[in-house]
C-alpha positions in Angstrom: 0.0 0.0 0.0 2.9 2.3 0.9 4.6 2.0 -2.7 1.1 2.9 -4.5 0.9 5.8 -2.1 4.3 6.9 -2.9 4.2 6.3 -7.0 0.8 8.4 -6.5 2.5 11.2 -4.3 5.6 11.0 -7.6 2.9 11.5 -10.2 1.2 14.2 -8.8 4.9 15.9 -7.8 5.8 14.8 -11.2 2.6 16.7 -13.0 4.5 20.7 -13.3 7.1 18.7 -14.9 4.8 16.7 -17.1 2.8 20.0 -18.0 6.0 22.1 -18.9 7.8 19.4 -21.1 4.4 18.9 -23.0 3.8 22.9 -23.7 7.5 22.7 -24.9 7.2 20.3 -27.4 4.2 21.3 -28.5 5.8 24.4 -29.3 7.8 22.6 -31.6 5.0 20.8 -33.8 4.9 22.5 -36.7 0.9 23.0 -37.7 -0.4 22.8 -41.4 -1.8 25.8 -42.9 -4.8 26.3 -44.0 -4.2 25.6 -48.0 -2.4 22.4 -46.7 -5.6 20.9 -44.7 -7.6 21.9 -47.7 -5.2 19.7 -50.1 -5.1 17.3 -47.9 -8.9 17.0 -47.7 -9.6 17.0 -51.2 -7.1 14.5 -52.1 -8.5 12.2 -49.1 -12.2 12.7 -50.9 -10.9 12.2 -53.9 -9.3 9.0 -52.7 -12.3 7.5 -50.9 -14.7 8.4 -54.5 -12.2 6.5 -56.7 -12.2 3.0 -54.4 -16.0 3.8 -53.7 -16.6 3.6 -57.3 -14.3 0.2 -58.0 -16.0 -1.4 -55.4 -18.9 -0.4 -56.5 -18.3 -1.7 -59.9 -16.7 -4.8 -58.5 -19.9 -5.5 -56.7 -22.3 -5.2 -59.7 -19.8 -7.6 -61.7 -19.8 -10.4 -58.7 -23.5 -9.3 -58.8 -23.9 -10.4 -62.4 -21.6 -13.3 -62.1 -23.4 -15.0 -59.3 -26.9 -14.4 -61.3 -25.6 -15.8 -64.6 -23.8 -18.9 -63.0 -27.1 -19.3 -60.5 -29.8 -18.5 -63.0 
């Protein structure tokens, strides 16, 4: 019980420390600007439309298949 009090006692002494080193590094994360997210949502869409459509299409083949073979 003593050495969960004391690793409790060490966090919460710990937490300035914790708090500090996280502001500093995120400091150092380098955001995207505003064209960047844009680009980067576009190409995502365009990404997801493109293998929305194949398996789309691959469906209605396997669709046709199965329908041909079964009758």
């Amino acid at each position: 019980m003593n050495e969960q009090r004391g690793g409790i006692i060490a966090g919460i002494l710990g937490l300035p420390d914790y708090i500090r080193e996280s502001v500093a590094e995120l400091k150092k994360v380098a955001f995207p600007t505003k064209r960047e997210t844009v680009q980067a949502a576009l190409a995502t869409f365009v990404i997801i439309a493109f293998f929305s459509i194949c398996i789309f299409l691959f469906d209605l083949i396997c669709q046709w298949l199965i329908t041909l073979l079964i009758g």
